[in-house]
MIMI-613438 format. One line per 8 residues: number of its first residue (from 1); their letters; for each residue x, z, y of C-alpha. Coordinates in pm, whole numbers. Last residue first. Layout:
N
NUM> a> X:Z:Y | ...
//
This chain:
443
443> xxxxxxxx> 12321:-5134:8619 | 12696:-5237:8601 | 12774:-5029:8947 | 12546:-4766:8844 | 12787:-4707:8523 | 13085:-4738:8720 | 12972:-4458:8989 | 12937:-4224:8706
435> xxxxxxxx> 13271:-4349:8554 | 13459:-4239:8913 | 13235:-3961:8940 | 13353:-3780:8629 | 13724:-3889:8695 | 13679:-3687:9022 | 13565:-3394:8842 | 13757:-3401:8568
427> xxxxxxxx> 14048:-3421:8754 | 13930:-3163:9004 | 13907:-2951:8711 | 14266:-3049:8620 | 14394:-2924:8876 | 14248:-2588:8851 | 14419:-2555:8494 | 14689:-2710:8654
419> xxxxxxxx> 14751:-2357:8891 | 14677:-2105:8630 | 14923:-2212:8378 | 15198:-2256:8677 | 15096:-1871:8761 | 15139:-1740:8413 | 15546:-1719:8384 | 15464:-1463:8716
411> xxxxxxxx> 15217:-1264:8496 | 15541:-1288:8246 | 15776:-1195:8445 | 15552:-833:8602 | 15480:-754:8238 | 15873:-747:8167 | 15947:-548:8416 | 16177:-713:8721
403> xxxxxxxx> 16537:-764:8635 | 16648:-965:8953 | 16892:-1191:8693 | 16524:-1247:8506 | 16372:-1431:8763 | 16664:-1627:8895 | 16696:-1739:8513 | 16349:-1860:8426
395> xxxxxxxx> 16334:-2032:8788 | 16637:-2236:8642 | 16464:-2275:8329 | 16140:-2414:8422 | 16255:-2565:8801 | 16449:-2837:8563 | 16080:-2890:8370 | 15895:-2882:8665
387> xxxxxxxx> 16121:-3196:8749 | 16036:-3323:8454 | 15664:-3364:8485 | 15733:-3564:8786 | 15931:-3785:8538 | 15679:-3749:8284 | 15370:-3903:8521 | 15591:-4142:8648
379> xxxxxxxx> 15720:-4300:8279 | 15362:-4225:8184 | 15196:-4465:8435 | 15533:-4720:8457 | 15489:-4736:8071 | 15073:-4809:8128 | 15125:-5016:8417 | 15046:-5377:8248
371> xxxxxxxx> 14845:-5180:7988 | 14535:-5001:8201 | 14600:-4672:8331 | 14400:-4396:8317 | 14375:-4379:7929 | 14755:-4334:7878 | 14791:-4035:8202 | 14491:-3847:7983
363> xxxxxxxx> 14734:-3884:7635 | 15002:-3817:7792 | 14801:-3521:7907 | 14726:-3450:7551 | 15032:-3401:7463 | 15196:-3175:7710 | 14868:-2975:7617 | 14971:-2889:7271
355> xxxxxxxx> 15332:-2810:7429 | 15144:-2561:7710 | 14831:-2473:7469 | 14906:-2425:7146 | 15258:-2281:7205 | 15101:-1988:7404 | 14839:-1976:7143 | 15205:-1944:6888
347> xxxxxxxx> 15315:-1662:7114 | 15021:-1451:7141 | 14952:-1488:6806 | 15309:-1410:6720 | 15333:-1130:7001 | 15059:-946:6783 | 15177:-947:6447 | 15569:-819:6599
339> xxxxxxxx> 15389:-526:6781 | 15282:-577:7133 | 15562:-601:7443 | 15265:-670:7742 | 15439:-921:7867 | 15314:-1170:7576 | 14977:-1059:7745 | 15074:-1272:8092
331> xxxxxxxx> 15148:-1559:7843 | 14787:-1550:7653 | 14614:-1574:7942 | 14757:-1837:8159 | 14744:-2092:7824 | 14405:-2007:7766 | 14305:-2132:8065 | 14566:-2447:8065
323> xxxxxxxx> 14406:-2519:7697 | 14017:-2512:7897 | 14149:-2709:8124 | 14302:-2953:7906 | 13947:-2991:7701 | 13760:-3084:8005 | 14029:-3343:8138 | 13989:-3492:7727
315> xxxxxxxx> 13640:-3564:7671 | 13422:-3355:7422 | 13429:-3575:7097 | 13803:-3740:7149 | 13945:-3420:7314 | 13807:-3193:7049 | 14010:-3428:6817 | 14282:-3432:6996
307> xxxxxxxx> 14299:-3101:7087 | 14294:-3016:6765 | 14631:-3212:6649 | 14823:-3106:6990 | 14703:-2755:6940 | 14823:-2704:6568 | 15143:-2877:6671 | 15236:-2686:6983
299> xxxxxxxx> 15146:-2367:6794 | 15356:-2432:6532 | 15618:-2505:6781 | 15584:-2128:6971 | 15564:-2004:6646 | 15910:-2130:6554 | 16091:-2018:6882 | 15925:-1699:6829
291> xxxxxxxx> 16082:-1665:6484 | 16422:-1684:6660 | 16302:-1381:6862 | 16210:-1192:6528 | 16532:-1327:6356 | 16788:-1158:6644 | 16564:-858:6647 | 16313:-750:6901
283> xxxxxxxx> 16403:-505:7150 | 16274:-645:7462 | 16627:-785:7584 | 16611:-999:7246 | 16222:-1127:7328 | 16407:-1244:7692 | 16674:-1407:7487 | 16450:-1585:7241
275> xxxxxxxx> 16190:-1630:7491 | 16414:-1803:7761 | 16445:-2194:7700 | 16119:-2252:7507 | 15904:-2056:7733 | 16068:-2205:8046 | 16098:-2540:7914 | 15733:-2592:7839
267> xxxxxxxx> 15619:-2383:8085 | 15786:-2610:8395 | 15631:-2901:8138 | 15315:-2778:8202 | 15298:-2669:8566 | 15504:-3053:8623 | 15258:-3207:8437 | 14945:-3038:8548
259> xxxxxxxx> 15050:-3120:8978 | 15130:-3497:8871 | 14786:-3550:8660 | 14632:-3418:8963 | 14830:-3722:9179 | 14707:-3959:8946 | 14375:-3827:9004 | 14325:-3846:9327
251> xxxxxxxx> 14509:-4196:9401 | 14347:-4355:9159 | 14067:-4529:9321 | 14146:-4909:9233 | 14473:-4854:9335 | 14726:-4513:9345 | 14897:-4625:9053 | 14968:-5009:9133
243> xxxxxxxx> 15172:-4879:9384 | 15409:-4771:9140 | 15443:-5115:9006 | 15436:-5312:8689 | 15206:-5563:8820 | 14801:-5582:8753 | 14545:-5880:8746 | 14542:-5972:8373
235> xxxxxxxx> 14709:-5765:8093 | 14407:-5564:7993 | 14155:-5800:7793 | 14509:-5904:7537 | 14457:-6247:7412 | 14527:-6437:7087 | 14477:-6811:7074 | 14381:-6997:6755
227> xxxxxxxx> 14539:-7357:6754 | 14810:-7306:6496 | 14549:-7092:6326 | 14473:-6774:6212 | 14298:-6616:5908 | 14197:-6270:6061 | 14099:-6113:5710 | 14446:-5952:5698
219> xxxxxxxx> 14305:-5772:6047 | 14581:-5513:6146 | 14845:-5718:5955 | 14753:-6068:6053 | 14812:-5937:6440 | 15194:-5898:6365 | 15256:-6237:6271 | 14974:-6355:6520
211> xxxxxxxx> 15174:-6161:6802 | 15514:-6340:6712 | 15369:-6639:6733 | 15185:-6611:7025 | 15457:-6512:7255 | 15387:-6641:7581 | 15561:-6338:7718 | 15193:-6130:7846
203> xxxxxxxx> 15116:-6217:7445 | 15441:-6069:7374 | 15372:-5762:7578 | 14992:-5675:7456 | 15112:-5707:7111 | 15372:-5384:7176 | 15656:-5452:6946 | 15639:-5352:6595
195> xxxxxxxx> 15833:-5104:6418 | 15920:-5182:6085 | 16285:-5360:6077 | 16428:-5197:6398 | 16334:-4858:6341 | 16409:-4827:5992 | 16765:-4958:6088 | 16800:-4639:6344
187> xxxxxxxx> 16652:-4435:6066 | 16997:-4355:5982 | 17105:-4218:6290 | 16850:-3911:6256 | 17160:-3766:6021 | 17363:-3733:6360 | 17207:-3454:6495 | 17282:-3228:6220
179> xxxxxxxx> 17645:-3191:6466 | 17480:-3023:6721 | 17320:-2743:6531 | 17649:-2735:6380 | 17804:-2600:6721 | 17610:-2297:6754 | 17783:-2027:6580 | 17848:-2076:6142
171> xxxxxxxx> 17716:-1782:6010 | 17469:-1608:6273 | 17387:-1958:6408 | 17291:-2133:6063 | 17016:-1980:5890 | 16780:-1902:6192 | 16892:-2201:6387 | 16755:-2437:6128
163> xxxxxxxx> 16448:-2279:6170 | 16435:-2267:6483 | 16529:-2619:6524 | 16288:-2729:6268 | 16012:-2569:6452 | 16126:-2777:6756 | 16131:-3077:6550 | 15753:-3020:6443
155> xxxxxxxx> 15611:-2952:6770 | 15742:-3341:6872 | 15644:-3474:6580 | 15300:-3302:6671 | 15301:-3624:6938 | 15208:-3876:6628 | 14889:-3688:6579 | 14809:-3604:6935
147> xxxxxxxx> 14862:-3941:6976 | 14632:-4071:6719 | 14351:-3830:6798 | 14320:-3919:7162 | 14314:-4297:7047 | 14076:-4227:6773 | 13777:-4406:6943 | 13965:-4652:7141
139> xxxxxxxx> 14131:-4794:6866 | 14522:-4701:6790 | 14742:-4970:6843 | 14774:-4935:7222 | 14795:-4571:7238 | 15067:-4533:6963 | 15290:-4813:7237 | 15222:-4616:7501
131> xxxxxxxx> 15291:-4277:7354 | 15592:-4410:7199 | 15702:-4571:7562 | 15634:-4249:7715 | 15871:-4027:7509 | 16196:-4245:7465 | 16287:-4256:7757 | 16293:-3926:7874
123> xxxxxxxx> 16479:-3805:7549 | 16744:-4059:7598 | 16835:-4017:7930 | 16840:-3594:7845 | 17113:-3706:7591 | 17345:-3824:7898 | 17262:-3513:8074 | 17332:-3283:7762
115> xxxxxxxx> 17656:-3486:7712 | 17736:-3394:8100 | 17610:-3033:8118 | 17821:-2933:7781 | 18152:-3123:7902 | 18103:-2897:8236 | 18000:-2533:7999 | 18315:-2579:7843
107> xxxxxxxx> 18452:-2723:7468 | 18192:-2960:7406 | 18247:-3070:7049 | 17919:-3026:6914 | 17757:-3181:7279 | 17902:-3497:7111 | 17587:-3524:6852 | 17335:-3478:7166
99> xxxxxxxx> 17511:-3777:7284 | 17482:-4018:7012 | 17084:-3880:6955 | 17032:-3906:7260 | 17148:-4275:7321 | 17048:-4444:7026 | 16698:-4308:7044 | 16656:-4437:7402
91> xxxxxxxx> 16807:-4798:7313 | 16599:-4814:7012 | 16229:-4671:7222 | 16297:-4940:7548 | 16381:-5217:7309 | 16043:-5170:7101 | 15862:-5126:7405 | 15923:-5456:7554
83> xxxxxxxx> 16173:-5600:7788 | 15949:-5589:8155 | 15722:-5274:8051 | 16038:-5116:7916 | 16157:-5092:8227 | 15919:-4927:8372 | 15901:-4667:8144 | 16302:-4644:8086
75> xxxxxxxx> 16408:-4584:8454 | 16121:-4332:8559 | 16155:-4089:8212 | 16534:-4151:8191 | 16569:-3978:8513 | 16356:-3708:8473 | 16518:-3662:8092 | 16838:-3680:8209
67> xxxxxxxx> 16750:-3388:8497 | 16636:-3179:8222 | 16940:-3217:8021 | 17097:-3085:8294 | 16891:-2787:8340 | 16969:-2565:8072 | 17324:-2545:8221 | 17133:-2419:8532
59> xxxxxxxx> 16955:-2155:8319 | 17248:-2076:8179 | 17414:-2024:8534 | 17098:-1773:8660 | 17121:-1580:8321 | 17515:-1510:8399 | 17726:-1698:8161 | 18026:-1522:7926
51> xxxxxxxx> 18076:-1896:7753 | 18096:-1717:7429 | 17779:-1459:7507 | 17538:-1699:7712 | 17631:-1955:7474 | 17511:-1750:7180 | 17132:-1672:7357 | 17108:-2005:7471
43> xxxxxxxx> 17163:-2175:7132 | 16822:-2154:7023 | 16691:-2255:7347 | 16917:-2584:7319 | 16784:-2657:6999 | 16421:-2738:7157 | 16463:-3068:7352 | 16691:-3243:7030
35> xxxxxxxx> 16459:-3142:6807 | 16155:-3236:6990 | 16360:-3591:7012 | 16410:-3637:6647 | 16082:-3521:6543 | 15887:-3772:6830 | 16134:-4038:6657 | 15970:-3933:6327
27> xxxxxxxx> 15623:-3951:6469 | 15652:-4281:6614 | 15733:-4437:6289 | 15468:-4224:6101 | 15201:-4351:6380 | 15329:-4716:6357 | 15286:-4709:5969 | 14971:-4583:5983
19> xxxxxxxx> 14869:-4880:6188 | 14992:-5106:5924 | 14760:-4883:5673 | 14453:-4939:5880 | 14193:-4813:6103 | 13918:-4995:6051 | 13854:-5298:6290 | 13618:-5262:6649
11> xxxxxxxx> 13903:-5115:6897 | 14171:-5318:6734 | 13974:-5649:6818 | 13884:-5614:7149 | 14230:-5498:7213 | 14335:-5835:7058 | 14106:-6040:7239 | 14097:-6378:6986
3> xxx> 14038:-6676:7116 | 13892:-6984:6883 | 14014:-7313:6867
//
């Protein structure tokens, strides 16, 4: 009989097609959902008009999907650690993509809040358990890369909001962008046939069969047995807890990762929420602020894909602060009201590194934690994250109601940037001494 450590395993093998697969899966539902997040900035600007909202109630309308996604992020992470990953993603994807389809017929701001809450469920869900299942098939050595990877879905769903946006509010008004919501349904199927469920999870569930089936298709060569036992080197000694967080000296940085994700994701939401209108207020055109929307995105996916891979050769925590510098700096210079060429840049390094960096600190909070609290790990991580997220917008809106310049906003907009750059320094720092002290401990 021989056993077989199946993280062992994945870190050592080539990269393969199967695990392709699992990236382009995960990508397309991270396209869904970044759609689904983003098309509600492109429909601000309209809403504000029909619904004749002052900037301090849109941003609280903006909000309510925000609170979903909180919520959703700390129910569905843990509790896809007890039913399995694949269940947690399906019943996520189902539900925002249902809901985000009925926002179409809202006919009032109240039956706009409560579909965008209900979709918001879905959205929080659905993010951490594709980052923990992407970081458990891909091997240690690419696993910043991977996710980064699979996370530009993300980027790429808000650029496909703005874009779509672009060509169909001025014609048809903002309830189609609703309605295109309900093409993603048809990779619902997809979903259930080809992804795989997390092999650390059915090996915790005594599920060897069902983890050699899936096993034989990382390593073909593999040749198992009836008698052949397949392991998982993480699963022992941990419960799907919150406490379980703050152990084995995590308290520090867990709670640093908490202070960048809510600065990030308060960014996140702010920028994507408000440029558009506060670009329109500025004198830009309709398209031009639109446009904004889109480089914003690109930037997201250019810096989530390089990140990675200066994250995989440099380390991570220091590549995040660096993003979170650059980040501070190139919003208070969006205040500045350059010419179109210049805002762009501005906008799309702004992009780079706030959504960039959303994705690599999944991508940090996934490497902390070891797989029996991974979900739980990201689910809290996110749902912290989303309460800077609801402050985003709302903030956003208080702001601009007390019409201060536009160079005094945006130095504001760069505080948050400012403020997780430094936490993440005493991440690094911490996280630094942590494997120092390892490394003496095993000599």
């Amino acid at each position: 009989m021989r056993t077989i450590d199946v993280n062992e395993a994945i870190d050592n093998n080539p990269f393969g097609g199967f695990q392709w697969l699992v990236v382009g899966l995960c990508a397309l539902l991270l396209i869904v959902d970044g759609y689904d997040v983003f098309v509600a900035g492109t429909v601000l600007p309209t809403l504000i008009a029909e619904w004749a909202l002052s900037k301090p109630q849109a941003g609280a309308l903006q909000a309510w999907a925000l609170f979903g996604m909180m919520f959703g992020a700390l129910f569905f992470g843990p509790l896809a650690d007890r039913i399995g990953r694949k269940k947690g993603i399906a019943i996520s994807f189902v539900l925002f993509t249902v809901s985000t389809l009925l926002t179409g017929f809202a006919s009032s701001p109240g039956e706009f809040k409560i579909f965008r809450f209900i979709a918001g469920l879905g959205c929080g869900g659905l993010m951490p358990n594709v980052v923990a299942l992407m970081n458990e098939y891909a091997p240690k050595r690419l696993r910043s890369t991977m996710v980064a990877l699979m996370f530009s879905g993300y980027s790429v769903g808000g650029m496909v909001a703005a874009g779509l946006g672009i060509g169909l509010i001025p014609q048809f008004g903002w309830k189609p962008m609703f309605f295109v919501a309900a093409l993603p349904l048809v990779l619902l199927p997809v979903i259930l046939w080809k992804l795989p469920e997390s092999l650390g999870f059915l090996i915790r569930q005594g599920e060897q069969e069902k983890a050699k089936q899936i096993y034989a298709k990382i390593d073909p060569s593999a040749r198992l047995g009836e008698v052949d036992r397949l392991v998982f080197s993480e699963i022992k000694g941990a419960s799907a807890s919150v406490a379980e967080l703050f152990r084995h000296q995590r308290t520090l940085r867990t709670l640093m990762l908490w202070v960048a994700f809510f600065c990030c994701l308060l960014l996140v939401y702010l920028l994507s929420s408000w440029l558009p209108k506060v670009l329109q207020e500025a004198g830009y055109a309709e398209k031009a602020s639109l446009l904004s929307l889109f480089s914003l995105n690109f930037g997201g996916l250019v810096g989530a894909i390089a990140g990675g891979r200066l994250g995989d050769r440099f380390g991570l925590p220091k590549v995040v602060v660096g993003f979170f510098v650059a980040a501070a700096v190139s919003i208070a210079l969006i205040g500045l009201t350059p010419s179109a060429g210049l805002l762009f840049l501005m906008v799309f390094v702004a992009g780079a590194t706030t959504i960039g960096t959303q994705i690599l600190l999944y991508a940090s909070v996934a490497q902390l934690y070891n797989l029996s609290v991974r979900s739980t790990g990201l689910g809290w991580a996110s749902g912290v994250g989303r309460i800077g997220a609801i402050v985003g917008p709302t903030m956003g809106g208080a702001l601009l109601a007390m019409e201060f310049p536009l160079q005094q906003n945006f130095l504001i907009f760069s505080i948050p940037a400012a403020i997780a750059a430094l936490a993440m320094l005493v991440f690094a720092i911490s996280n630094a001494r942590r494997a120092g002290t390892v490394q003496l401990a095993a000599a």
